[in-house]
PDB file as gemmi writes it, atoms N, CA and C in Angstrom:
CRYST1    1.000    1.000    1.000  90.00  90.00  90.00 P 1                      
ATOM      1  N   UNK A   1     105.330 123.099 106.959  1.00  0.00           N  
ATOM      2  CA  UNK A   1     105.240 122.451 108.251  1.00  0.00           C  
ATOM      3  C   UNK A   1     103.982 122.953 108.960  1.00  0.00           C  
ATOM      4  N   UNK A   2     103.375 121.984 109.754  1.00  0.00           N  
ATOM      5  CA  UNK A   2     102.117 122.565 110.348  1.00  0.00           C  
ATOM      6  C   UNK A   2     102.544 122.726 111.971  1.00  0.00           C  
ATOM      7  N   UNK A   3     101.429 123.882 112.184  1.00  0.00           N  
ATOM      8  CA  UNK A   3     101.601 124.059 113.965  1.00  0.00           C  
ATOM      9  C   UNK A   3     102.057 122.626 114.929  1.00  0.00           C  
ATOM     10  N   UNK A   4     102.687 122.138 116.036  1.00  0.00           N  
ATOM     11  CA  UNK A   4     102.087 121.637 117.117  1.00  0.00           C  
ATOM     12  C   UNK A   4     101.154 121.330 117.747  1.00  0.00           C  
ATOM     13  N   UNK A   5     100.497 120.151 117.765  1.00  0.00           N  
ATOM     14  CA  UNK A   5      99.487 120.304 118.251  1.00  0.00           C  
ATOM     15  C   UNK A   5      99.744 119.803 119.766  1.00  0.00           C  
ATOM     16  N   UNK A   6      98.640 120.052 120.832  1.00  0.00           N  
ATOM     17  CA  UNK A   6      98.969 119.866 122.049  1.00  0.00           C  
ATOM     18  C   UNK A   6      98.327 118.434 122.077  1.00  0.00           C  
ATOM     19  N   UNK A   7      98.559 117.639 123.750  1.00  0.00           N  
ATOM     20  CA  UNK A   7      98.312 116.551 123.609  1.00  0.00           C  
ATOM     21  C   UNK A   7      96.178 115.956 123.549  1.00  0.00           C  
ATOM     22  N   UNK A   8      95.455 115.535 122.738  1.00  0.00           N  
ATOM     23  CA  UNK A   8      94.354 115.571 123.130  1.00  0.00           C  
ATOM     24  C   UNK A   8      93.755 116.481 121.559  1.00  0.00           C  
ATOM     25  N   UNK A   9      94.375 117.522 120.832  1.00  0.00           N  
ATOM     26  CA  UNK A   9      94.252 118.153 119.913  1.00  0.00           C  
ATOM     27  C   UNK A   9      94.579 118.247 119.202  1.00  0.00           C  
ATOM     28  N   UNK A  10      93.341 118.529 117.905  1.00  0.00           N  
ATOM     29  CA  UNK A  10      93.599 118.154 116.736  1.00  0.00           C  
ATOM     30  C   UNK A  10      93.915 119.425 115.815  1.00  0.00           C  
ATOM     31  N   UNK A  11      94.567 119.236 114.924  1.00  0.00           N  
ATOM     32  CA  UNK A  11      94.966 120.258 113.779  1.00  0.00           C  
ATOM     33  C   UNK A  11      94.179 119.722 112.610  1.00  0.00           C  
ATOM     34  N   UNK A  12      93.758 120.781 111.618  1.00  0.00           N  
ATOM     35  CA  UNK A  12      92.948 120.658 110.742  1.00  0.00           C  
ATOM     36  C   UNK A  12      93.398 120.084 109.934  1.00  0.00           C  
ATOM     37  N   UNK A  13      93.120 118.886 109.086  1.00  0.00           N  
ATOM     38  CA  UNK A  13      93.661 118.113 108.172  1.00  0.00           C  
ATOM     39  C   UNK A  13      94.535 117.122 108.641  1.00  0.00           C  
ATOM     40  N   UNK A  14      94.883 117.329 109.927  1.00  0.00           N  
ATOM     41  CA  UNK A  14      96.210 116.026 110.510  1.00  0.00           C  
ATOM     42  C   UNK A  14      94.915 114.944 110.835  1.00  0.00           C  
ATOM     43  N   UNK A  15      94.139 114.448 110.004  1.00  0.00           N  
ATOM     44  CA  UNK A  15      93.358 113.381 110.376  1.00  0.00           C  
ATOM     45  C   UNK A  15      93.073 112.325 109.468  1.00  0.00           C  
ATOM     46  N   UNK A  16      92.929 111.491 109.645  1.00  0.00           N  
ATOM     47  CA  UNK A  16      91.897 110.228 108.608  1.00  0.00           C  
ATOM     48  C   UNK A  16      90.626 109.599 109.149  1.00  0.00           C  
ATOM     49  N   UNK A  17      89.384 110.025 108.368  1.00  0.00           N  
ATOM     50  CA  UNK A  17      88.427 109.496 108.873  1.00  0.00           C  
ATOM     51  C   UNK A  17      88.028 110.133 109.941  1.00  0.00           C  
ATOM     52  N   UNK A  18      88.213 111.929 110.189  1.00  0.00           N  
ATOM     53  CA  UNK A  18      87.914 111.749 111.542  1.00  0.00           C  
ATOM     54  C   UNK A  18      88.933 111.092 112.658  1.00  0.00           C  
ATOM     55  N   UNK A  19      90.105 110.830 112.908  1.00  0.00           N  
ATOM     56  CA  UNK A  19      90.532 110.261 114.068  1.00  0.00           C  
ATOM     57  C   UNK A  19      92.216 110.913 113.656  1.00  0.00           C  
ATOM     58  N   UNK A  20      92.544 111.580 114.822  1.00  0.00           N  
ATOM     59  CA  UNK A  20      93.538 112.361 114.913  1.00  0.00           C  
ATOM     60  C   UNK A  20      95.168 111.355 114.237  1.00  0.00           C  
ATOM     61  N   UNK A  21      95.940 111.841 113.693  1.00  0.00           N  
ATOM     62  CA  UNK A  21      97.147 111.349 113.746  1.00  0.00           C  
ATOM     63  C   UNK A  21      97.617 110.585 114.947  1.00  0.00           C  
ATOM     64  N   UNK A  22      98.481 109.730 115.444  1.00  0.00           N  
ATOM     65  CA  UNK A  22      99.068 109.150 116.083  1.00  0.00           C  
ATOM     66  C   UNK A  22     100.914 109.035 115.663  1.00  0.00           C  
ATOM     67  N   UNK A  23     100.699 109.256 114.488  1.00  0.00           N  
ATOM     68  CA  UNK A  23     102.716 109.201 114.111  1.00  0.00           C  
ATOM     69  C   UNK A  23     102.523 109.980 112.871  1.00  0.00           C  
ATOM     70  N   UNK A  24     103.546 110.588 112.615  1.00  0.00           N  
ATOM     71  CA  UNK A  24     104.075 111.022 111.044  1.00  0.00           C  
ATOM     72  C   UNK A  24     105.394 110.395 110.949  1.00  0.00           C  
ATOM     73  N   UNK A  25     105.709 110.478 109.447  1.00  0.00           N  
ATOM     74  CA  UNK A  25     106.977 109.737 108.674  1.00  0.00           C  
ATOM     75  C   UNK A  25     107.371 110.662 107.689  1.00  0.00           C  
ATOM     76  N   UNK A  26     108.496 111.135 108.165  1.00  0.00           N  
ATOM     77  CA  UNK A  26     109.093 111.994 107.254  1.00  0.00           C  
ATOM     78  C   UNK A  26     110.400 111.310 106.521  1.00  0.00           C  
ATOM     79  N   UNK A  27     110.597 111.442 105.494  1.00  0.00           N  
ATOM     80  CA  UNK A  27     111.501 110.814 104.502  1.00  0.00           C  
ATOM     81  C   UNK A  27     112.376 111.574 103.759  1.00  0.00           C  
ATOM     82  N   UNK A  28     113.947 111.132 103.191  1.00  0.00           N  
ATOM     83  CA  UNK A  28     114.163 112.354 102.420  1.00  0.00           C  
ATOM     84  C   UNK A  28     113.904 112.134 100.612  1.00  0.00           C  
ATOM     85  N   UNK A  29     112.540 111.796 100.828  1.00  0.00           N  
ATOM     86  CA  UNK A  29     112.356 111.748  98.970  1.00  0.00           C  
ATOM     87  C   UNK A  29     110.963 111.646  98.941  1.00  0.00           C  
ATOM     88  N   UNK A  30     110.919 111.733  98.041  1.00  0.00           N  
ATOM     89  CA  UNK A  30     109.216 111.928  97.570  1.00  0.00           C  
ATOM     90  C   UNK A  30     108.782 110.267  97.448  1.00  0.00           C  
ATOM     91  N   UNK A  31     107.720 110.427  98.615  1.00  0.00           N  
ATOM     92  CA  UNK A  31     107.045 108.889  98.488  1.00  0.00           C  
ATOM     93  C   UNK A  31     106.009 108.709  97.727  1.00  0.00           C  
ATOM     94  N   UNK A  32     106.099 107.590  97.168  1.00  0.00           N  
ATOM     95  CA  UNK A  32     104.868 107.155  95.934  1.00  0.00           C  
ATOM     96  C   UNK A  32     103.248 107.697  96.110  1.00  0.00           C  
ATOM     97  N   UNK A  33     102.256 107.916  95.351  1.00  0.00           N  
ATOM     98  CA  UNK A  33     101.373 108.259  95.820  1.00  0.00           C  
ATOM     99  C   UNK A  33     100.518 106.477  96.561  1.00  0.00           C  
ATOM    100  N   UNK A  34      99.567 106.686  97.233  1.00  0.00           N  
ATOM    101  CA  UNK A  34      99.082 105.450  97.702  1.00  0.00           C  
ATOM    102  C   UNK A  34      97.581 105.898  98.027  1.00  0.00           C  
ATOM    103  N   UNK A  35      96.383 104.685  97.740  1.00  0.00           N  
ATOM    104  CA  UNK A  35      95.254 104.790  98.281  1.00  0.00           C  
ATOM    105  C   UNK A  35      95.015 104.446  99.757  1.00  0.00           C  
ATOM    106  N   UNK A  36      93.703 105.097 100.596  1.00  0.00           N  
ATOM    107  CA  UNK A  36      93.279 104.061 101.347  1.00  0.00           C  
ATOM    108  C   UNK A  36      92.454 102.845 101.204  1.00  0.00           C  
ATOM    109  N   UNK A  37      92.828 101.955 102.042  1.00  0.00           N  
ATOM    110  CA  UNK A  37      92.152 100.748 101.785  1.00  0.00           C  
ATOM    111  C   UNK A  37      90.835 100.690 102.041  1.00  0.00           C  
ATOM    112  N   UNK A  38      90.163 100.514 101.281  1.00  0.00           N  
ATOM    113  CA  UNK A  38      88.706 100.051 101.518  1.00  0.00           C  
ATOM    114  C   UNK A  38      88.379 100.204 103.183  1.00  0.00           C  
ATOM    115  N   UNK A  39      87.423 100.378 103.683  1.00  0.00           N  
ATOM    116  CA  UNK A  39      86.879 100.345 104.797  1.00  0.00           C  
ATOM    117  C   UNK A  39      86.469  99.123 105.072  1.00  0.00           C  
ATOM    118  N   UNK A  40      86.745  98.394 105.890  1.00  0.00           N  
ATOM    119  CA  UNK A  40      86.066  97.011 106.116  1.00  0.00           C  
ATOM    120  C   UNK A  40      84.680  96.739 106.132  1.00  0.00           C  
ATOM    121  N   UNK A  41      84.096  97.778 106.961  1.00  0.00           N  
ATOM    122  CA  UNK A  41      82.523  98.335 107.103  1.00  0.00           C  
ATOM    123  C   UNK A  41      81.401  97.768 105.978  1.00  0.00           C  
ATOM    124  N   UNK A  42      82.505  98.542 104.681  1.00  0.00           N  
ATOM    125  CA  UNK A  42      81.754  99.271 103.879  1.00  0.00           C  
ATOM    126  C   UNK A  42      80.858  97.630 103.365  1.00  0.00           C  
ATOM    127  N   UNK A  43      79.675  97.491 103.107  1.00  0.00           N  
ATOM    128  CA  UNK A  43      78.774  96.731 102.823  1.00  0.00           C  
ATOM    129  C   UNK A  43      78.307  95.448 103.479  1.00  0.00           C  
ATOM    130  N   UNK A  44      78.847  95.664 104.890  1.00  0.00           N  
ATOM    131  CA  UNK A  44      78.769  94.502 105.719  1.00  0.00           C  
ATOM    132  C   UNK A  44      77.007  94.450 106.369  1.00  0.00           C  
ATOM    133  N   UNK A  45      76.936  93.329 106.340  1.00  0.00           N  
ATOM    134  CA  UNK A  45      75.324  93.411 107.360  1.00  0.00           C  
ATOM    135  C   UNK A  45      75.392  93.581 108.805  1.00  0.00           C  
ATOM    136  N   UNK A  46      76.664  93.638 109.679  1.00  0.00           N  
ATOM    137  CA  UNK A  46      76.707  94.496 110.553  1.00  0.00           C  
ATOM    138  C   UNK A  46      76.339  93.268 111.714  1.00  0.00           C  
ATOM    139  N   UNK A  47      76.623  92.518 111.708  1.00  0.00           N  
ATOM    140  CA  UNK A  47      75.982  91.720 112.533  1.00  0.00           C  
ATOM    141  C   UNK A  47      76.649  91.957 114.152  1.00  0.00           C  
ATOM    142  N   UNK A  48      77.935  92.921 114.052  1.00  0.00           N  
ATOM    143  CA  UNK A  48      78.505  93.142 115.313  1.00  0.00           C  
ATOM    144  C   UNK A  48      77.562  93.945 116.176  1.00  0.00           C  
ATOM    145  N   UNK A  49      76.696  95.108 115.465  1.00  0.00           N  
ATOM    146  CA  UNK A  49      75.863  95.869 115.600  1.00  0.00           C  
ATOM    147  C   UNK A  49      74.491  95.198 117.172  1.00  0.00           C  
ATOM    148  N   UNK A  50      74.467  93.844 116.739  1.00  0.00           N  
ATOM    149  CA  UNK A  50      73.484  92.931 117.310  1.00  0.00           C  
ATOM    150  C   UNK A  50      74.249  93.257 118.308  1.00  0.00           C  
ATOM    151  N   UNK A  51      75.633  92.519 118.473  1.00  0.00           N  
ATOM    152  CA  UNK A  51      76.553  92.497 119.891  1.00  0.00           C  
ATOM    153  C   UNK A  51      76.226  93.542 120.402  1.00  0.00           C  
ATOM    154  N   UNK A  52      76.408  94.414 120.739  1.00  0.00           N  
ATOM    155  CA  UNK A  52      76.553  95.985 121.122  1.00  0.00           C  
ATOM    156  C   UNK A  52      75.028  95.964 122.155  1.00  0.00           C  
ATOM    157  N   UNK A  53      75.235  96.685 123.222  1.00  0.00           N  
ATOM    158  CA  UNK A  53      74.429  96.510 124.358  1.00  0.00           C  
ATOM    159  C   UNK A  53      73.003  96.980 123.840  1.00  0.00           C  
ATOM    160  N   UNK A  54      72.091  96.971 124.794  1.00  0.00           N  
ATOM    161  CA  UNK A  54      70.879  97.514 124.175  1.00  0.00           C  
ATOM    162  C   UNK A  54      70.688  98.987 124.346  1.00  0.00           C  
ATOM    163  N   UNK A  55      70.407  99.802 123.115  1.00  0.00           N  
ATOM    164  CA  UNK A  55      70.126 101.557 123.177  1.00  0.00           C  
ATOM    165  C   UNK A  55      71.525 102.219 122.731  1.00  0.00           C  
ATOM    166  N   UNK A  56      72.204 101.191 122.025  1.00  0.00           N  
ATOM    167  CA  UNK A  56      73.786 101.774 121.552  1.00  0.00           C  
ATOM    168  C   UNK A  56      74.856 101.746 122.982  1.00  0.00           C  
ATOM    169  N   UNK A  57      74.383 101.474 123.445  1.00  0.00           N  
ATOM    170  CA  UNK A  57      75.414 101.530 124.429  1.00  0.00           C  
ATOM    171  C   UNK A  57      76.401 100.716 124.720  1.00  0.00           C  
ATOM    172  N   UNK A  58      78.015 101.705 124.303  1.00  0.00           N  
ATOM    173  CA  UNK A  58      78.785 101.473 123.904  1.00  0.00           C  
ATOM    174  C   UNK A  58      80.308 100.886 125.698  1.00  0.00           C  
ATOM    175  N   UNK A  59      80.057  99.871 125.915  1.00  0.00           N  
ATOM    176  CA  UNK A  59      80.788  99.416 127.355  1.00  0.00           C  
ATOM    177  C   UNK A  59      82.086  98.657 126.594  1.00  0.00           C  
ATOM    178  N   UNK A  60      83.267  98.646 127.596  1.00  0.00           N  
ATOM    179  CA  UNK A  60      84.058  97.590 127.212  1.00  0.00           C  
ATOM    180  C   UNK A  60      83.493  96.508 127.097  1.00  0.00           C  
ATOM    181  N   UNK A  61      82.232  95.970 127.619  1.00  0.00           N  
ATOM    182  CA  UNK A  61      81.971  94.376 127.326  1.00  0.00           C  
ATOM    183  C   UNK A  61      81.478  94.304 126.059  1.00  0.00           C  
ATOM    184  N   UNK A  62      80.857  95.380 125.137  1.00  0.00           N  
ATOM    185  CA  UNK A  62      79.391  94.946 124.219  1.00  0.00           C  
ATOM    186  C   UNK A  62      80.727  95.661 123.056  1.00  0.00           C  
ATOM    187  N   UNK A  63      81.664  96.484 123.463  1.00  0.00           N  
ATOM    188  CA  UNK A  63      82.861  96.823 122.331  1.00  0.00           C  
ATOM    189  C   UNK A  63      83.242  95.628 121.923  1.00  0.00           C  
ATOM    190  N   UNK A  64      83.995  94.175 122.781  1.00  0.00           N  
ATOM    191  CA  UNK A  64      84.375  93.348 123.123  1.00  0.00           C  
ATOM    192  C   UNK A  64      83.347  92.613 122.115  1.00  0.00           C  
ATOM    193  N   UNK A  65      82.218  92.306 122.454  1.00  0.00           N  
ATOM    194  CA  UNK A  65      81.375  91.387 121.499  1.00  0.00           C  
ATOM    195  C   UNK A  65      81.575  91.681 120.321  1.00  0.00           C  
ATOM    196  N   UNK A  66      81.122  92.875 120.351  1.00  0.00           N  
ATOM    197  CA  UNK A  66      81.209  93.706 118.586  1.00  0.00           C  
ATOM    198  C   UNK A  66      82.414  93.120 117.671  1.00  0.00           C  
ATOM    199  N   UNK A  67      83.431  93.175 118.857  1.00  0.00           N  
ATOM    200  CA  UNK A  67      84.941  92.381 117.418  1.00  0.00           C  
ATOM    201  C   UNK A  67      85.087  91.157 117.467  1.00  0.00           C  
ATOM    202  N   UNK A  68      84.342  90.605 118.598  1.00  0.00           N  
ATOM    203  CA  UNK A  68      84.002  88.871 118.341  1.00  0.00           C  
ATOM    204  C   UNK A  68      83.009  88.493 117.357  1.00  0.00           C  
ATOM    205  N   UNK A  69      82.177  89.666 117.130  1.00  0.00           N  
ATOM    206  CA  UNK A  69      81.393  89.123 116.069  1.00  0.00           C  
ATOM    207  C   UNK A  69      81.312  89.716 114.497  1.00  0.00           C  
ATOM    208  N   UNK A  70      82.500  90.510 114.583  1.00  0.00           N  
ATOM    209  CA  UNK A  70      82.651  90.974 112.972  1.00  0.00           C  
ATOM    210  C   UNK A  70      82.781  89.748 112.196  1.00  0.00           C  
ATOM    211  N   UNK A  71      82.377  89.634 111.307  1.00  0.00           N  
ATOM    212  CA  UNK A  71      82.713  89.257 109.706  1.00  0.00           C  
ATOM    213  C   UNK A  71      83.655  89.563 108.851  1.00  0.00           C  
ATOM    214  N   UNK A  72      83.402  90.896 108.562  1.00  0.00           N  
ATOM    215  CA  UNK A  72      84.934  91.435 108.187  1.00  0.00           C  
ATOM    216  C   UNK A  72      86.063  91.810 107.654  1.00  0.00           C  
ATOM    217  N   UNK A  73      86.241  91.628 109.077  1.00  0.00           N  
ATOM    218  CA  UNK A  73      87.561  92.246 109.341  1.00  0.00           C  
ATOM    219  C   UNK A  73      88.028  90.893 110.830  1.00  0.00           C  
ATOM    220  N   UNK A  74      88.366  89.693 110.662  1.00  0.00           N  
ATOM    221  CA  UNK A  74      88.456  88.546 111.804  1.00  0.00           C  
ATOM    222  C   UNK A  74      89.759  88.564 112.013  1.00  0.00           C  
ATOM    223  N   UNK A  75      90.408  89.437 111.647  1.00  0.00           N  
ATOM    224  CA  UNK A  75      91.748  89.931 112.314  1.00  0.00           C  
ATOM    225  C   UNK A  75      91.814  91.035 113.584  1.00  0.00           C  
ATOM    226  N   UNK A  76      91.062  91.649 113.626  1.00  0.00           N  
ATOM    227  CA  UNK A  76      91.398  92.551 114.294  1.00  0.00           C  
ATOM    228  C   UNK A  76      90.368  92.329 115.203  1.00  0.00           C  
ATOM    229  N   UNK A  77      90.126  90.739 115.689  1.00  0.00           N  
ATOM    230  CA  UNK A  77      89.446  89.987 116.588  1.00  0.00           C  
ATOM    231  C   UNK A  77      90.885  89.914 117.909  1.00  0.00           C  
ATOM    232  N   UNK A  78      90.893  91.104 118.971  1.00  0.00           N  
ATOM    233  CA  UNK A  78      91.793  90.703 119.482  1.00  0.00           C  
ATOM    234  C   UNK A  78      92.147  89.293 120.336  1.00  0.00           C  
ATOM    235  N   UNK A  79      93.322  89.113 120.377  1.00  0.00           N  
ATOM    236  CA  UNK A  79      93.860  87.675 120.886  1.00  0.00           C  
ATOM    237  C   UNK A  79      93.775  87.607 122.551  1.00  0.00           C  
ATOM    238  N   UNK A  80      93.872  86.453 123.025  1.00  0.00           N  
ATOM    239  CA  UNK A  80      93.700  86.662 124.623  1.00  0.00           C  
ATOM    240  C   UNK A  80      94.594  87.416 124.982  1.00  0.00           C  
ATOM    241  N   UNK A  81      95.888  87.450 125.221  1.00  0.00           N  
ATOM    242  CA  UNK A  81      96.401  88.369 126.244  1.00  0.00           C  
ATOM    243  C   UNK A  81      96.224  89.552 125.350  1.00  0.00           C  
ATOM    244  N   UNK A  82      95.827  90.379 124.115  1.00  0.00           N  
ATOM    245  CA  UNK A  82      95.876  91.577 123.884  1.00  0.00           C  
ATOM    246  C   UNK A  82      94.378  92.003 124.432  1.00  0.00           C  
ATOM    247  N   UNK A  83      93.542  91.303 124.822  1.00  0.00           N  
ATOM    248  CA  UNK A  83      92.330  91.170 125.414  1.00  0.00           C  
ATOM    249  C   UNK A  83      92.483  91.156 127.038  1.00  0.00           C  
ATOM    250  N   UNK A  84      93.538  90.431 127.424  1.00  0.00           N  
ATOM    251  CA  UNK A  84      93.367  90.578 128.946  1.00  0.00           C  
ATOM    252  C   UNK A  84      94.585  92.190 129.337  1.00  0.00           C  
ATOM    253  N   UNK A  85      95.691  92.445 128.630  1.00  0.00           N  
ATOM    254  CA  UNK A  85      95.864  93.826 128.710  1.00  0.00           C  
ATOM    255  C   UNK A  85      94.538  94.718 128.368  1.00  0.00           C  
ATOM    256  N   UNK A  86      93.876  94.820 127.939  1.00  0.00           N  
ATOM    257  CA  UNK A  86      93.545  95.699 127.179  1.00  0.00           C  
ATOM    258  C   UNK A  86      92.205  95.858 128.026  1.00  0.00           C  
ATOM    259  N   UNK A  87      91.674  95.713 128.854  1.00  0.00           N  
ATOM    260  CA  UNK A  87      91.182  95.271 130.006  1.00  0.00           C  
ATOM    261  C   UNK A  87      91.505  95.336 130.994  1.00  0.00           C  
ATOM    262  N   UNK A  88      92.623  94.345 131.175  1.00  0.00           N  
ATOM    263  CA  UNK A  88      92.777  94.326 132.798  1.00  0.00           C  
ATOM    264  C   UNK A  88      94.540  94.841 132.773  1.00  0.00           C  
ATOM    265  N   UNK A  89      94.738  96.165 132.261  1.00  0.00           N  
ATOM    266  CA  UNK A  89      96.047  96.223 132.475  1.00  0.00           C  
ATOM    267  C   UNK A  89      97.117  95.638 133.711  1.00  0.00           C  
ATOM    268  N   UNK A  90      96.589  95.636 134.587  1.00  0.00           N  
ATOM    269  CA  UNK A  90      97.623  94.926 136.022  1.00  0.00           C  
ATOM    270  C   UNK A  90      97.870  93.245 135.461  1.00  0.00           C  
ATOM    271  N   UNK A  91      96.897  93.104 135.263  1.00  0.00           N  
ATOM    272  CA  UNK A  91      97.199  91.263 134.901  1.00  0.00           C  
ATOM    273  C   UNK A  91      97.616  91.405 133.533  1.00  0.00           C  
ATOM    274  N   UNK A  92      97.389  91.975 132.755  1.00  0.00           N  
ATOM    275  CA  UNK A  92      97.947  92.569 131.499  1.00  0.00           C  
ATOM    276  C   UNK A  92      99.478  91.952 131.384  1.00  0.00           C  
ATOM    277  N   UNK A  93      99.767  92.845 132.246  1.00  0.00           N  
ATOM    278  CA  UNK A  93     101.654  93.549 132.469  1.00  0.00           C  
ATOM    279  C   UNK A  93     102.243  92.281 132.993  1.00  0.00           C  
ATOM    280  N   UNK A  94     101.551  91.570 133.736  1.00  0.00           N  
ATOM    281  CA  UNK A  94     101.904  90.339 134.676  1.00  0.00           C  
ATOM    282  C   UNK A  94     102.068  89.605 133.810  1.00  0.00           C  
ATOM    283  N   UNK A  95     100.939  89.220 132.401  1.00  0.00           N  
ATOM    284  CA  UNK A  95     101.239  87.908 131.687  1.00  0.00           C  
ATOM    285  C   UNK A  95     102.054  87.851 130.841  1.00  0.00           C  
ATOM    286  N   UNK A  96     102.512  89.547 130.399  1.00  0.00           N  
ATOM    287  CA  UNK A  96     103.162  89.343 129.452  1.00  0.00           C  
ATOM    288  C   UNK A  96     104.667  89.318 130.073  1.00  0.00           C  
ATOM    289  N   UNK A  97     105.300  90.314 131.038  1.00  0.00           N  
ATOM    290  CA  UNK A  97     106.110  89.865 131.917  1.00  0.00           C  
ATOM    291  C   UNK A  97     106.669  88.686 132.181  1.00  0.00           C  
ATOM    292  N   UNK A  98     105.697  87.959 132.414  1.00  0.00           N  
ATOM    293  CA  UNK A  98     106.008  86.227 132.714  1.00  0.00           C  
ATOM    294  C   UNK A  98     106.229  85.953 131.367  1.00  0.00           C  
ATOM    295  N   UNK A  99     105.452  86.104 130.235  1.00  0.00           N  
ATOM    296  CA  UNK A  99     105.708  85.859 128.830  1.00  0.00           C  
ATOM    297  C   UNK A  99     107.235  85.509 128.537  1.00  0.00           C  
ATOM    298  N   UNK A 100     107.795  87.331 128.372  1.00  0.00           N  
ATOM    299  CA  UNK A 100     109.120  87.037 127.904  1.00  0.00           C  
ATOM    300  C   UNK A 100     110.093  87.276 128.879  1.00  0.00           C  
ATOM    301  N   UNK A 101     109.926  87.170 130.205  1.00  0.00           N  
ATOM    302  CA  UNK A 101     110.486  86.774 131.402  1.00  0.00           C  
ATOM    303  C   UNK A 101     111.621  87.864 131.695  1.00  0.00           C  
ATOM    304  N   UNK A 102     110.687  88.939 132.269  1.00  0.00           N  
ATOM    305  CA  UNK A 102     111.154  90.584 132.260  1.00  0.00           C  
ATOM    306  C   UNK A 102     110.410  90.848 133.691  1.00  0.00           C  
ATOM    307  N   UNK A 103     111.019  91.672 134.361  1.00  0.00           N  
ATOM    308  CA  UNK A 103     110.767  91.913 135.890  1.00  0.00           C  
ATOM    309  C   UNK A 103     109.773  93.073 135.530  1.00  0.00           C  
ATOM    310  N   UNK A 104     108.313  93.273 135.940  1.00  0.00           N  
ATOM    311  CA  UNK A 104     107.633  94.296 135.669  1.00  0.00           C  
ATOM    312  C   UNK A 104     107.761  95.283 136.725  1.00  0.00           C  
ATOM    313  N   UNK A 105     108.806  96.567 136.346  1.00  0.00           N  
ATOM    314  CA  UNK A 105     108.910  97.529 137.129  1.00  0.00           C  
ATOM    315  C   UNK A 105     108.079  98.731 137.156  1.00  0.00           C  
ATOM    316  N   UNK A 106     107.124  98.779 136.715  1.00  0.00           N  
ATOM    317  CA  UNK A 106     106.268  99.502 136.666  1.00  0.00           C  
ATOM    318  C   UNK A 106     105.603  99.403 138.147  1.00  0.00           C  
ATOM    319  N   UNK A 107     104.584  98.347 138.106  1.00  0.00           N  
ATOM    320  CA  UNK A 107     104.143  97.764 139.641  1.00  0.00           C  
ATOM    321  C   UNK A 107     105.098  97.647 140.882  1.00  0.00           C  
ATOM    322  N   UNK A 108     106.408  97.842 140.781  1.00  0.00           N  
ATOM    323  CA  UNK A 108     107.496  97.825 141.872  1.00  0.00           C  
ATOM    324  C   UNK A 108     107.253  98.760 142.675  1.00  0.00           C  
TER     325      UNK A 108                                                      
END                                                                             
């Protein structure tokens, strides 16, 4: 078993790629071995790269272009309301609220 980590921190090896865990899955049996999948990245001409503001600069708007203009990976082109949460959380909460017709008590 490995340490705890606190919230924000990483433990050595609890990562992929560089980017901290978010869940573990513990099971009671030995799970199959499995690869990772290819990187989407890997041999693309990058054309999201263009999107992206001028001098790398990385804003919610020029992030935003960047996955409108992958090649790809045109899935993980987010959809409008995961675009208007993801953004504008207050109107976010509102559309989806109204969506599946749930009183948003958060804003109460």
């Amino acid at each position: 078993m490995t340490p705890a980590a606190k919230f924000g921190e990483t433990i050595e090896g609890l990562d992929i790629d560089g980017q901290p865990l978010r869940a573990a899955v513990f099971a009671p049996h030995e799970l199959p071995e499995s690869t990772l999948p290819r990187h989407p990245c890997t041999g693309c001409p990058a054309p999201c790269l263009q999107a992206v503001a001028p001098a790398g600069i990385v804003d919610s708007a020029s992030h935003l272009r960047a996955r409108e203009a992958c090649i790809m990976a045109p899935a993980e082109i987010y959809l409008p309301l995961q675009r208007m949460y993801h953004y504008d959380r207050a109107a976010g909460r509102r559309a989806l609220c109204a969506l599946y017709g749930v009183a948003d008590e958060v804003a109460a």
